[in-house]
C-alpha positions as a Markdown table, in Angstrom:
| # | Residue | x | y | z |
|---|---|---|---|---|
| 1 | Unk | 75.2 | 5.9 | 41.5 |
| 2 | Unk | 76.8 | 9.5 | 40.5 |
| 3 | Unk | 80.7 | 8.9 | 39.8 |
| 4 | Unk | 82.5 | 12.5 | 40.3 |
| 5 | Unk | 85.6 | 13.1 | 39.2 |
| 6 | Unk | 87.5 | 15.2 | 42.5 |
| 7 | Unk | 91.1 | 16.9 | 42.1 |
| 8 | Unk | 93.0 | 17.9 | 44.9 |
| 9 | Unk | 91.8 | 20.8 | 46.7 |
| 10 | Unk | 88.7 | 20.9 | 45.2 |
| 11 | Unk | 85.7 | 22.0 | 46.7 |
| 12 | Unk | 82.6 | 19.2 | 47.0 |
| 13 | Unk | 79.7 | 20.3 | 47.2 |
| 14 | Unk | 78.2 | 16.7 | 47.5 |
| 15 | Unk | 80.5 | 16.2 | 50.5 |
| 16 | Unk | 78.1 | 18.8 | 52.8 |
| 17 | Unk | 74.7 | 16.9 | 51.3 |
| 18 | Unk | 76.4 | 13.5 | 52.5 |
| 19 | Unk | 77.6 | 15.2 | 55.7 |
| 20 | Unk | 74.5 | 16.8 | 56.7 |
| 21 | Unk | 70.9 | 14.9 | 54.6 |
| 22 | Unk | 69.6 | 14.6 | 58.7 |
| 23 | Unk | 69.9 | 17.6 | 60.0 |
| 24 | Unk | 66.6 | 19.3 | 57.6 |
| 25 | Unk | 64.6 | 15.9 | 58.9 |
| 26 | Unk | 65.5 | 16.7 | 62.5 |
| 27 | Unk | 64.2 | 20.5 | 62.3 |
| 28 | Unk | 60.8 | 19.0 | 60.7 |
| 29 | Unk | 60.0 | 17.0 | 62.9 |
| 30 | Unk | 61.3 | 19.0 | 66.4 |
| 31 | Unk | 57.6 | 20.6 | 67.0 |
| 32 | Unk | 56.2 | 17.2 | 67.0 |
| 33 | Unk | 58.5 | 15.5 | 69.3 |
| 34 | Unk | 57.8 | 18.5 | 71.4 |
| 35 | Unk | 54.2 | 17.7 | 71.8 |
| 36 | Unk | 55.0 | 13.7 | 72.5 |
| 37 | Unk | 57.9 | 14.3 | 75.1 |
| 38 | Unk | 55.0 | 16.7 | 76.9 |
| 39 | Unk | 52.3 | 14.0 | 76.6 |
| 40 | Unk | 54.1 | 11.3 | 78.0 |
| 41 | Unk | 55.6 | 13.7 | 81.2 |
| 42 | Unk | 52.0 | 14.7 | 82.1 |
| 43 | Unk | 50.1 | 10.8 | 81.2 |
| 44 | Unk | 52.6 | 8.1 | 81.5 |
| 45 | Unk | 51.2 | 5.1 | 80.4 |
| 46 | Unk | 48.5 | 6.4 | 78.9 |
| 47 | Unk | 50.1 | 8.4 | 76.2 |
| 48 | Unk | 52.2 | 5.3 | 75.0 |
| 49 | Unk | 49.3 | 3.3 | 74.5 |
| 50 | Unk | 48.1 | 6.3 | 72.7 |
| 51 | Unk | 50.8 | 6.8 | 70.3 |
| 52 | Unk | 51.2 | 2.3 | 70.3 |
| 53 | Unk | 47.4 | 2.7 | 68.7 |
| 54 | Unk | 48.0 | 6.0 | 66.7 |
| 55 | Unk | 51.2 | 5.1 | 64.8 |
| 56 | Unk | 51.6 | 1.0 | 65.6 |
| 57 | Unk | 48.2 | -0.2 | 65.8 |
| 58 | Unk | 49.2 | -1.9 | 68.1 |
| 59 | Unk | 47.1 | -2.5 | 71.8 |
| 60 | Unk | 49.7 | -2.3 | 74.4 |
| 61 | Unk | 48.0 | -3.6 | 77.6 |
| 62 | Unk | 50.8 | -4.3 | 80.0 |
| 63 | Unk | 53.6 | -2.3 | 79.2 |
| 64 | Unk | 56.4 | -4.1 | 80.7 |
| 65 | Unk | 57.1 | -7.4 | 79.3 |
| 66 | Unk | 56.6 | -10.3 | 82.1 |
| 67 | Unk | 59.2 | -12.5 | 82.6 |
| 68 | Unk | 56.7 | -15.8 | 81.0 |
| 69 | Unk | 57.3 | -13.9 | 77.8 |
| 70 | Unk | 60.8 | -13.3 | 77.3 |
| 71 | Unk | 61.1 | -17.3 | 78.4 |
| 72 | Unk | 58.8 | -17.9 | 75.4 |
| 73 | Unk | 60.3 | -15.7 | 72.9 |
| 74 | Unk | 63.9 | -17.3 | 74.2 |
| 75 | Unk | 62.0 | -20.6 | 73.8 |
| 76 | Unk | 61.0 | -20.2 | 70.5 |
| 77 | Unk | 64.6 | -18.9 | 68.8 |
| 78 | Unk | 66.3 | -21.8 | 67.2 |
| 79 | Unk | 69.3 | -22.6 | 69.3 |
| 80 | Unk | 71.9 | -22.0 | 66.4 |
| 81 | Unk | 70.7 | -18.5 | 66.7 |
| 82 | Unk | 70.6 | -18.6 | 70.5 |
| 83 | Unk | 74.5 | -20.0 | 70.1 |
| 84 | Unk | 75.4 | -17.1 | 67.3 |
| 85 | Unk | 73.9 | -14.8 | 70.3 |
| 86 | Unk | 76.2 | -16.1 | 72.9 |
| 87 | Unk | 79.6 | -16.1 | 70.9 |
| 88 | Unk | 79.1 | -12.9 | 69.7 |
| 89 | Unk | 78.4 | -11.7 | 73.5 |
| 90 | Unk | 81.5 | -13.1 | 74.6 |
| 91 | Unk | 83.0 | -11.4 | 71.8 |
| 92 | Unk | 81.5 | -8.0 | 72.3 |
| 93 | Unk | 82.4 | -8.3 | 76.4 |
| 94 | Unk | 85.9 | -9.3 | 75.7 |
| 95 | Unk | 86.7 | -5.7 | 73.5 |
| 96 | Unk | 85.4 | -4.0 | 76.0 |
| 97 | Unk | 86.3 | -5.3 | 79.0 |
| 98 | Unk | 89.8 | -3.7 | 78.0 |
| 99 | Unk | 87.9 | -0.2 | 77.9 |
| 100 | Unk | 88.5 | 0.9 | 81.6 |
| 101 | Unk | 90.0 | 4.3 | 82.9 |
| 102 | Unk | 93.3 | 3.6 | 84.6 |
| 103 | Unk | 94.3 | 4.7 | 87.6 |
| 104 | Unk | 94.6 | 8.6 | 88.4 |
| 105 | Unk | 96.6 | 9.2 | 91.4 |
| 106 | Unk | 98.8 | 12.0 | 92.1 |
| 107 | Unk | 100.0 | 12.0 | 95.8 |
| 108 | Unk | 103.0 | 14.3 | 97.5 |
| 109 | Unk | 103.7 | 14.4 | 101.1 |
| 110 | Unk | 100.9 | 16.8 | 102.4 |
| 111 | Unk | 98.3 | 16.5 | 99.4 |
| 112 | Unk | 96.4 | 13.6 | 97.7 |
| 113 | Unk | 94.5 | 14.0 | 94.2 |
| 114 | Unk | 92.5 | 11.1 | 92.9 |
| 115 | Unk | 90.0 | 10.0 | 90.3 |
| 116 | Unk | 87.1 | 7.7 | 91.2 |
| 117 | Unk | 84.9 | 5.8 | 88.6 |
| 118 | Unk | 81.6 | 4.7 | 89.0 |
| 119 | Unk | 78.8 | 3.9 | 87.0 |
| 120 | Unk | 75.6 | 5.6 | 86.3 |
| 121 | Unk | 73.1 | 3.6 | 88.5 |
| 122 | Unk | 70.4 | 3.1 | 85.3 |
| 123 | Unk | 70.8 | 2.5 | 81.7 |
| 124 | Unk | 67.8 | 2.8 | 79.0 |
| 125 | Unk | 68.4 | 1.1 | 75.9 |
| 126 | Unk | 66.7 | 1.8 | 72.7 |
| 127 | Unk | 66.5 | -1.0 | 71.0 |
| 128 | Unk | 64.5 | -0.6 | 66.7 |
| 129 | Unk | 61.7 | -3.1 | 66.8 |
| 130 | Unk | 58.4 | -3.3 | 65.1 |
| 131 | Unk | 59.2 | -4.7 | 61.6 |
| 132 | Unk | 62.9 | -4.7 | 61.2 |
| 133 | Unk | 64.0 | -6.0 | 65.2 |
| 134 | Unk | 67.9 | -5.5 | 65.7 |
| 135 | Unk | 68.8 | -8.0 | 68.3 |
| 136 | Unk | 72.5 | -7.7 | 67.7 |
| 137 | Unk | 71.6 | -3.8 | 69.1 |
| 138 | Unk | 70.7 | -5.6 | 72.4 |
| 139 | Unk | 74.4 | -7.2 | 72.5 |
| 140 | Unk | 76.2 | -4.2 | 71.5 |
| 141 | Unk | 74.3 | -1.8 | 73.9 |
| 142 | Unk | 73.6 | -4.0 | 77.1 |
| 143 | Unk | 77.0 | -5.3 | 77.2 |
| 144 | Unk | 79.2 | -2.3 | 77.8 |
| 145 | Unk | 76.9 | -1.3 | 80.2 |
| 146 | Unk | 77.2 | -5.0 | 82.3 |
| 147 | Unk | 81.0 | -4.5 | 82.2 |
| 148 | Unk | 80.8 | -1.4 | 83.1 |
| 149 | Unk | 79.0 | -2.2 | 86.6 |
| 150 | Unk | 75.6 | -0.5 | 85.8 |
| 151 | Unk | 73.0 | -2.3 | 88.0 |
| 152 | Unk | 69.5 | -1.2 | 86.5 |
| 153 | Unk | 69.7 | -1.9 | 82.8 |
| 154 | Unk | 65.6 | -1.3 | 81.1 |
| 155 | Unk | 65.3 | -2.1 | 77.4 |
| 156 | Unk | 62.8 | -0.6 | 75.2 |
| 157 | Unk | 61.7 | -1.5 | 71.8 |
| 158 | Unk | 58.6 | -1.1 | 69.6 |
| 159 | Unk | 55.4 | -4.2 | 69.8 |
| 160 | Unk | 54.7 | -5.6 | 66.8 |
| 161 | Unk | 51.3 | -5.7 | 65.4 |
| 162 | Unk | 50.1 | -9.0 | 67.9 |
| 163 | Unk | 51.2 | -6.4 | 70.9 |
| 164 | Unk | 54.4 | -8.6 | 71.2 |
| 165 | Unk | 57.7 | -7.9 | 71.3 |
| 166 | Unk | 60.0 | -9.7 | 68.6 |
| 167 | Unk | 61.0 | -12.8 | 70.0 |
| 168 | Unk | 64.6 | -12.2 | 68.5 |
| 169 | Unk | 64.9 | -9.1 | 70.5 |
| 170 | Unk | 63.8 | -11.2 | 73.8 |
| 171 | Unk | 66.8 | -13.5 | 73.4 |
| 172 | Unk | 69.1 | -11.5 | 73.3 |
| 173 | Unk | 68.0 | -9.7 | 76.3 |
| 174 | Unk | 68.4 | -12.8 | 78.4 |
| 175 | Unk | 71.3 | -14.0 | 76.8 |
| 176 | Unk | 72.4 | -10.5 | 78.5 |
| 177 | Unk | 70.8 | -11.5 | 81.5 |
| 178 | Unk | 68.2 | -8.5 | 81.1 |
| 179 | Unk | 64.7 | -9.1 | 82.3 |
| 180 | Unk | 63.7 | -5.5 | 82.6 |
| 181 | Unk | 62.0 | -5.1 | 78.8 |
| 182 | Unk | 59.3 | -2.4 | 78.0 |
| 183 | Unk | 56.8 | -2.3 | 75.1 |
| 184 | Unk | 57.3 | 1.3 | 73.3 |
| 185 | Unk | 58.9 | 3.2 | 70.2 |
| 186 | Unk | 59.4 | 6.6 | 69.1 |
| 187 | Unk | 60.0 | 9.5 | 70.7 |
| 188 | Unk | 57.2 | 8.7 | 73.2 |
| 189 | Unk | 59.7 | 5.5 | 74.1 |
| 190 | Unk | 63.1 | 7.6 | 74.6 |
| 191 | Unk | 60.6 | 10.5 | 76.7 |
| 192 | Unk | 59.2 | 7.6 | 78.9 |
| 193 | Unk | 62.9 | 6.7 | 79.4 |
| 194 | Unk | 64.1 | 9.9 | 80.6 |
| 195 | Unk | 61.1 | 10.8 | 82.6 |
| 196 | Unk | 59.3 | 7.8 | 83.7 |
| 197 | Unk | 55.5 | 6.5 | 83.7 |
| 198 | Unk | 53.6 | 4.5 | 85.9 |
| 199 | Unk | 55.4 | 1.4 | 84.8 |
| 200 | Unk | 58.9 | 2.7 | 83.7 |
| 201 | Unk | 61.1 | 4.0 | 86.7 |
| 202 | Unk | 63.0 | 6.8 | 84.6 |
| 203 | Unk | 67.2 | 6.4 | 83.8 |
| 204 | Unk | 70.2 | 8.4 | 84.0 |
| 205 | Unk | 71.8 | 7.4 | 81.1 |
| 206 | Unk | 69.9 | 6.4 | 77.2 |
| 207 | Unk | 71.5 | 5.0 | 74.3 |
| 208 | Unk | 70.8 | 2.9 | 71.1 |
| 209 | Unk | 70.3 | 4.0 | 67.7 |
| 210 | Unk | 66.6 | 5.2 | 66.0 |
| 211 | Unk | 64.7 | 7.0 | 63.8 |
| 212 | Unk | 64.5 | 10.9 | 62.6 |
| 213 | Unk | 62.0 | 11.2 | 66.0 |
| 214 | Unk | 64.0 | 9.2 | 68.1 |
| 215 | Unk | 67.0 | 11.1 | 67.6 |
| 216 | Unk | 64.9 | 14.5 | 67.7 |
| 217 | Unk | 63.6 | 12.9 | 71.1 |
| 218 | Unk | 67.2 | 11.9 | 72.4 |
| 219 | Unk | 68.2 | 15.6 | 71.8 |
| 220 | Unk | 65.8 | 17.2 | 73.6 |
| 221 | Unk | 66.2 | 15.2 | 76.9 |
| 222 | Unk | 69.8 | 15.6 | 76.8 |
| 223 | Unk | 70.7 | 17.6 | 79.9 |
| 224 | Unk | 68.1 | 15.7 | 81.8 |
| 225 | Unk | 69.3 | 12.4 | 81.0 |
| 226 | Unk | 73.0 | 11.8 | 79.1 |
| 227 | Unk | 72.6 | 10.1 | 75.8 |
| 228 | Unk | 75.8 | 8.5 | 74.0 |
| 229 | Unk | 75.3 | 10.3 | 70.2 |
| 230 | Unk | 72.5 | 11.6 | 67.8 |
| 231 | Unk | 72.7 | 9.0 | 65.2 |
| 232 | Unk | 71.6 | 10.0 | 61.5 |
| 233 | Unk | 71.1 | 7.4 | 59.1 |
| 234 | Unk | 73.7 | 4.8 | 58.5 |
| 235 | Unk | 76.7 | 5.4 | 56.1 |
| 236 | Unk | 79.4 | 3.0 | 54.2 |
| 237 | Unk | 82.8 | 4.4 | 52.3 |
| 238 | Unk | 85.1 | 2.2 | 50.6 |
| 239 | Unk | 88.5 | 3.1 | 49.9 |
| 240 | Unk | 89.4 | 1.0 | 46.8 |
| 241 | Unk | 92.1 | 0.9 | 44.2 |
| 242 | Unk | 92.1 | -1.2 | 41.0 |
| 243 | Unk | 92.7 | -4.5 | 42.3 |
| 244 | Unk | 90.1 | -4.6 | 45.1 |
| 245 | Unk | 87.2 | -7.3 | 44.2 |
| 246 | Unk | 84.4 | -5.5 | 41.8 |
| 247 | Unk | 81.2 | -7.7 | 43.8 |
| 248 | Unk | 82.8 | -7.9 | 47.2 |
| 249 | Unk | 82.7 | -3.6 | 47.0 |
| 250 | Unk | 79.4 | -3.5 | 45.9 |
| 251 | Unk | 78.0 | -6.0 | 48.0 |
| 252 | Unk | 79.6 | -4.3 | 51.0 |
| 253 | Unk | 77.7 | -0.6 | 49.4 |
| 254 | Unk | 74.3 | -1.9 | 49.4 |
| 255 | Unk | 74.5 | -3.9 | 52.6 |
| 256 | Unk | 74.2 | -0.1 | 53.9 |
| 257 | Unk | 71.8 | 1.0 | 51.4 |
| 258 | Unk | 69.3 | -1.3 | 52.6 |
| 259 | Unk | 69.3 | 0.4 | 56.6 |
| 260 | Unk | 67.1 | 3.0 | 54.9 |
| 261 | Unk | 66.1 | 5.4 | 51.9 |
| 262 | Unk | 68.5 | 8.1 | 53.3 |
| 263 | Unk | 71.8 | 5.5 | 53.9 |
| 264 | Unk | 74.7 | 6.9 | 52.4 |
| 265 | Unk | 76.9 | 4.4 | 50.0 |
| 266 | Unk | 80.1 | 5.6 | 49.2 |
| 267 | Unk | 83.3 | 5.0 | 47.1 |
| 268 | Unk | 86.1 | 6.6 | 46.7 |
| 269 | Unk | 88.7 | 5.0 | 44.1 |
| 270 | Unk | 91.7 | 6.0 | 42.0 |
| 271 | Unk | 90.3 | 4.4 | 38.8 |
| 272 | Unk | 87.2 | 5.4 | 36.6 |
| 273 | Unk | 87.5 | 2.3 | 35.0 |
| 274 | Unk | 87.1 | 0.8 | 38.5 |
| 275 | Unk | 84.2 | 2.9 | 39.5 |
| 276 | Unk | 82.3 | 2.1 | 36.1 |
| 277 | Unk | 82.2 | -1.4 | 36.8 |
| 278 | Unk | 81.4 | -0.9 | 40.7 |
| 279 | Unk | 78.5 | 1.0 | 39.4 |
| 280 | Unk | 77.5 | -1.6 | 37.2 |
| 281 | Unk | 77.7 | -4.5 | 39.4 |
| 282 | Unk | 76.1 | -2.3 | 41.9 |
| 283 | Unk | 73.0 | -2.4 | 39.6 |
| 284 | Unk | 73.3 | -6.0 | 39.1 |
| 285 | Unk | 73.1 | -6.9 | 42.8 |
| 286 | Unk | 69.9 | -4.3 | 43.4 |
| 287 | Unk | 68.1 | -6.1 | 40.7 |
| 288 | Unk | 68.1 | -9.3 | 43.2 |
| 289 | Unk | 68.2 | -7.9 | 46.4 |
| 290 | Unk | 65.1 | -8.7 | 48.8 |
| 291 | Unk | 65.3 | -5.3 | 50.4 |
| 292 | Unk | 65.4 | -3.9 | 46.8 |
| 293 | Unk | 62.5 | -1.3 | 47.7 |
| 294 | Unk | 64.6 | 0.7 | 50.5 |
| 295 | Unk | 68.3 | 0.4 | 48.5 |
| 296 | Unk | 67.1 | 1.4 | 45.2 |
| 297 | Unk | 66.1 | 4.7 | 46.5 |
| 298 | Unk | 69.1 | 4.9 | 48.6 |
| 299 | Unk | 71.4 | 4.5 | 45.9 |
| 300 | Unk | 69.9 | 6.5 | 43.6 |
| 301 | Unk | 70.0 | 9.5 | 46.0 |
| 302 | Unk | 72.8 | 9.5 | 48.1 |
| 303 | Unk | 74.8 | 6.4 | 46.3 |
| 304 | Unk | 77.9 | 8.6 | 45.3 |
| 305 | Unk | 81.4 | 7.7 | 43.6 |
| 306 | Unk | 84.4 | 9.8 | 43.9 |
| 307 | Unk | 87.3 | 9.2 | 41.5 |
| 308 | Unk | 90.7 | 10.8 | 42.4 |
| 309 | Unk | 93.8 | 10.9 | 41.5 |
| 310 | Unk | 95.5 | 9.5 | 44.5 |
| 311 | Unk | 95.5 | 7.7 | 47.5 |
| 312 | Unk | 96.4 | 11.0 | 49.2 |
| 313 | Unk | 93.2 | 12.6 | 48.2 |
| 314 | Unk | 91.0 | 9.5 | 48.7 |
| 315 | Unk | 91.9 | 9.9 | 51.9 |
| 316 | Unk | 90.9 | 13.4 | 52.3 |
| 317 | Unk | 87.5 | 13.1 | 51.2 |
| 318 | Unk | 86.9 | 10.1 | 53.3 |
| 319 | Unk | 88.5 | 12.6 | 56.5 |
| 320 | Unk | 86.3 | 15.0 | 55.6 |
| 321 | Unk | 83.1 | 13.0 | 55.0 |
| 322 | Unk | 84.1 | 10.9 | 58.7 |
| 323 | Unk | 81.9 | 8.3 | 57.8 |
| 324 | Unk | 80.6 | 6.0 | 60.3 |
| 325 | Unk | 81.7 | 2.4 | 58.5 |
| 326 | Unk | 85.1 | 3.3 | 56.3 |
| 327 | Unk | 86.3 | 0.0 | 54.7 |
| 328 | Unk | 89.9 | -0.1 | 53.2 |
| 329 | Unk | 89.7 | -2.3 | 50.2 |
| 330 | Unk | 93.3 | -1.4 | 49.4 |
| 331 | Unk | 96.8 | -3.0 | 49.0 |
| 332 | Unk | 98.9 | -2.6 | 52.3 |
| 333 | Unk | 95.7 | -1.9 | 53.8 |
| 334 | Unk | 96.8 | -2.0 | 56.8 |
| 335 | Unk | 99.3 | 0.4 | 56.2 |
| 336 | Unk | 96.9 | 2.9 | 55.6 |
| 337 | Unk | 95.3 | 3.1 | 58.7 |
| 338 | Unk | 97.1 | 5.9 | 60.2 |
| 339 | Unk | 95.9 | 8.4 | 57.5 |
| 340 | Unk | 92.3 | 8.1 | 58.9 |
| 341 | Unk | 91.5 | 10.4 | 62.0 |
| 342 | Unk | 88.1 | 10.6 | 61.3 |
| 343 | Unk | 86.0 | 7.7 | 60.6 |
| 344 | Unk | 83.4 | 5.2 | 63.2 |
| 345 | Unk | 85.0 | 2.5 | 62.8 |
| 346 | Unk | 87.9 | 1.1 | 59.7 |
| 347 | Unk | 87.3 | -2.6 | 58.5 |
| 348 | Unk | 90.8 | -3.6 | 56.8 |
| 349 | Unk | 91.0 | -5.9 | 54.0 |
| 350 | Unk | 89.0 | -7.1 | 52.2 |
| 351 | Unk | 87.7 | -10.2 | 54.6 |
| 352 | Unk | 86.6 | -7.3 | 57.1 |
| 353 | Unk | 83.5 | -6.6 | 55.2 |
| 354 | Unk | 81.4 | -4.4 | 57.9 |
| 355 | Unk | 78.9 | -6.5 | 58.5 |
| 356 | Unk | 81.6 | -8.5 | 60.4 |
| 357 | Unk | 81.8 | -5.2 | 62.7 |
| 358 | Unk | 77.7 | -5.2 | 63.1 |
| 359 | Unk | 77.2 | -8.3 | 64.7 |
| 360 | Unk | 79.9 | -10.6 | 65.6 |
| 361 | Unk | 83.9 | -9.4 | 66.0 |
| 362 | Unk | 83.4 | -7.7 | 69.5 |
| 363 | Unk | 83.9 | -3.5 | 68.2 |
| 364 | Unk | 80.8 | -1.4 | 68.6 |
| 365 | Unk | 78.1 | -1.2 | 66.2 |
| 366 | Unk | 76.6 | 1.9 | 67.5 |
| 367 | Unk | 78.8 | 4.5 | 66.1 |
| 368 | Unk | 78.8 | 8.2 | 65.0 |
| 369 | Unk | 76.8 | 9.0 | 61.8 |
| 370 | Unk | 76.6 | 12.1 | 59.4 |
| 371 | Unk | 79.9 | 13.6 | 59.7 |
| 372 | Unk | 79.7 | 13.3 | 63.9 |
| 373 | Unk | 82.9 | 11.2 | 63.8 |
| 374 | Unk | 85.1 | 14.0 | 63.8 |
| 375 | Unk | 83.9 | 14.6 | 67.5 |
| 376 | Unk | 82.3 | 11.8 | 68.9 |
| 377 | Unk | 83.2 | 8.1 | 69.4 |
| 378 | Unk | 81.6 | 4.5 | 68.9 |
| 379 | Unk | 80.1 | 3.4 | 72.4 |
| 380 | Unk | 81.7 | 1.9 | 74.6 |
| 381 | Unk | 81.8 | 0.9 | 78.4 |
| 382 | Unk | 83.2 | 4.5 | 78.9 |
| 383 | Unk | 79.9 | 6.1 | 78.4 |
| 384 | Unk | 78.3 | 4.5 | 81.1 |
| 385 | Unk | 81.2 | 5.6 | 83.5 |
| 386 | Unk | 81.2 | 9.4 | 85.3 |
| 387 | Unk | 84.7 | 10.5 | 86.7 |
| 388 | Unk | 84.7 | 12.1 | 90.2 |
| 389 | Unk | 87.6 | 14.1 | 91.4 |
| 390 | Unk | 89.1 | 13.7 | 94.6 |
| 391 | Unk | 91.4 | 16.1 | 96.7 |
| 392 | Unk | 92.7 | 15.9 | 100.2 |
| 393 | Unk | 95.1 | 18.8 | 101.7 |
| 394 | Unk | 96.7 | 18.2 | 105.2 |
| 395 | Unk | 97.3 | 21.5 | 107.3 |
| 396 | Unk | 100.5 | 21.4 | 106.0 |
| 397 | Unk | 99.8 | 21.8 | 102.3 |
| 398 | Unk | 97.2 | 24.0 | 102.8 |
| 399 | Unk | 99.3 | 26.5 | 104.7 |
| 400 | Unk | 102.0 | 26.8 | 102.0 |
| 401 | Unk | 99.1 | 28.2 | 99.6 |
| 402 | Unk | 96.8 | 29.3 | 101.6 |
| 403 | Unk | 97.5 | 33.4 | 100.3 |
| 404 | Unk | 97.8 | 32.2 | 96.8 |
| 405 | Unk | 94.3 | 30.7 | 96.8 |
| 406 | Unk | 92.9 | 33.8 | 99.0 |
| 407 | Unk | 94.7 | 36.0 | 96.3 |
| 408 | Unk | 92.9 | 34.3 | 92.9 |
| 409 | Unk | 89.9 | 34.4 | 94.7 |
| 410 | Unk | 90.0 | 38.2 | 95.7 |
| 411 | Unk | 91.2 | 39.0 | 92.0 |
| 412 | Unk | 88.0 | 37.7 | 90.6 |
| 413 | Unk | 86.5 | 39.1 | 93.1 |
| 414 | Unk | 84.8 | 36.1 | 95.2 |
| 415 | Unk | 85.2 | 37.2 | 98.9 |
| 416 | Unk | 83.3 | 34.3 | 100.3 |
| 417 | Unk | 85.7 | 32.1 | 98.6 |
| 418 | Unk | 88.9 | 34.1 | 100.1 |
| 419 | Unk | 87.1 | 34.0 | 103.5 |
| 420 | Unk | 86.5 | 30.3 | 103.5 |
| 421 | Unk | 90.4 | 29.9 | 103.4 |
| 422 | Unk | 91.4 | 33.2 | 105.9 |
| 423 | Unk | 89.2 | 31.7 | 108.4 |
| 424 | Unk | 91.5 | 28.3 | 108.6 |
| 425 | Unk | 94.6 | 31.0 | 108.2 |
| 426 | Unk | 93.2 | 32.8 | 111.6 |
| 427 | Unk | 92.6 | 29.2 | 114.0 |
């Protein structure tokens, strides 16, 4: 791992690479997704069993899962997994069954103004399959959208080389009560989502994180469909000062590192003599790690230590970086909180290691990557919601402005609109 030493007000050039290592990838790859989003539009079916074969090698056949399969994929999970599934369901649904709009109601004698809330009809969730299946991405995608009302809720997620879909991934969807599950990855998956095919009636609203393409393919069909974010590759920051433990911090950096060869692992610490032995013990954990392959070369290229002179400044970088996990591994930690405004989600303390946050407290673990935390937020049942206005004017009300209206709308000089009030003016 680099260790850079950062004064205050100093300008980082490593902050930007951190910030922005997708946004080359997604230009590279934009043409292609082009040509796969157009392929799927014009053969359906077809062209995902064309791109399962070309970059799976996988023979789709049926491309919705039947409903004997996802019983035998539940079937065959052990049931302390099928029990780990359900608590951390209930979990999930409990956080965000406190995430609903309140009331909007303003109401004088003569006028009513409202908001209504409803949900978007269909949901497509992406789901990664294929060799690395994320069934805790069924929980944290399908359940928002169940408490937010959504009634059509389609799942797709990469085959795996028998043509199956992971059996992991299968559980979790009924444990969600899902039995809408399709077999596709890839752009070609998140095109066949917004557009349909033969077999896949086409959504309003697509989330879940991916790859380079799959993001590439999100943005794209935004404005067709709405997406929740364009996830980059995953991202940790610690916060730590002297007296944080040396192997929980680097435990907690690599369990990042292993996501993917461009997952960002960060610290930021007030002591070099900290950050040495981080780095060290950092090394030491690598050397036995299963998923040694993927880290090492995320570490080595994007594995970055900042040492500053103060808490003050730590938290700057960390602001400016708006990573999506930032652990506090701090004293007071909680304390501390309110100097972040730009992070996915904070784990505080050091028991809140985020893997906690992936799979089990209840908090979102699809959140804004690659700097996008300054603007966008984890998801949540809110982004399956839409907000409609509502206004009602009795004659009453509408007399008393009635030449104000007409006046705005002859200033910007829209006489249809002034004429739809000065006819009600002239009954």
């Amino acid at each position: 791992m680099k260790i850079i030493n950062v004064n205050k007000n100093q300008d980082i050039r490593e902050l930007a690479l951190l910030t922005k290592r997708n946004r080359e990838k997604l230009k590279q790859v934009q043409d292609s997704v082009e040509e796969i989003i157009n392929n799927v539009r014009e053969n359906g079916d077809n062209a995902l069993r064309e791109y399962a074969k070309k970059f799976d090698k996988v023979d789709l056949g049926e491309i919705r899962v039947t409903p004997e399969e996802i019983e035998e994929g539940y079937e065959s999970v052990s049931p302390e997994l099928i029990a780990v599934l359900t608590e951390a369901r209930d979990n999930i649904r409990a956080f965000h069954e406190k995430q609903l709009y309140a009331p909007v109601m303003l109401q004088t004698e003569g006028k009513k103004l409202y908001q209504m809330v409803t949900p978007v009809k269909r949901a497509g969730l992406y789901v990664p399959g294929g060799n690395y299946p994320y069934p805790s991405t069924v929980l944290m995608d399908a359940v928002p959208a169940i408490v937010a009302g959504v009634k059509e809720i389609a799942i797709i997620t990469p085959a795996k080389g028998d043509g199956k879909v992971s059996a992991n991934i299968l559980a979790a969807a009924k444990v969600c009560g899902i039995t809408e599950v399709y077999k596709s990855g890839g752009a070609q998956a998140i095109a066949a989502l917004a557009y349909g095919t033969e077999s896949i009636k086409p959504v309003d609203m697509i989330c879940g994180p991916g790859n380079v393409y799959v993001t590439a393919a999100k943005r794209s069909v935004f404005g067709d469909v709405n997406i929740d974010m364009l996830a980059g590759p995953s991202e940790v920051l610690v916060i730590a000062d002297d007296k944080a433990n040396v192997r929980y911090v680097a435990a907690d950096l690599l369990s990042q590192a292993e996501h993917d060869t461009q997952a960002a692992s960060i610290l930021v610490t007030t002591s070099y003599d900290f950050a040495l032995k981080v780095k060290d013990e950092v090394e030491r954990q690598l050397s036995e790690l299963p998923t040694k392959e993927v880290a090492e070369i995320s570490v080595r290229d994007y594995g970055t230590i900042f040492v500053t002179d103060d808490l003050e400044n730590a938290f700057n970088i960390a602001n400016e970086i708006a990573p999506e996990h930032l652990e506090l591994a701090i004293e007071n930690a909680e304390d501390h909180v309110k100097d972040v405004y730009n992070a996915g989600t904070v784990f505080v303390g050091e028991y809140t290691p985020e893997p906690i946050g992936d799979y089990f407290a209840g908090t979102n673990h699809t959140i804004p990557t690659s700097g996008t935390a300054k603007f966008y937020s984890p998801l949540s049942t809110y982004d399956f919601m839409k907000r409609t206005s509502v206004v009602k004017y009795e004659k009453s009300e509408f007399d008393k402005v009635a030449e104000k209206v007409m006046l705005f709308a002859e200033t910007e000089g829209l006489f249809a609109h002034r004429n739809s009030i000065k006819v009600r003016t002239e009954e």
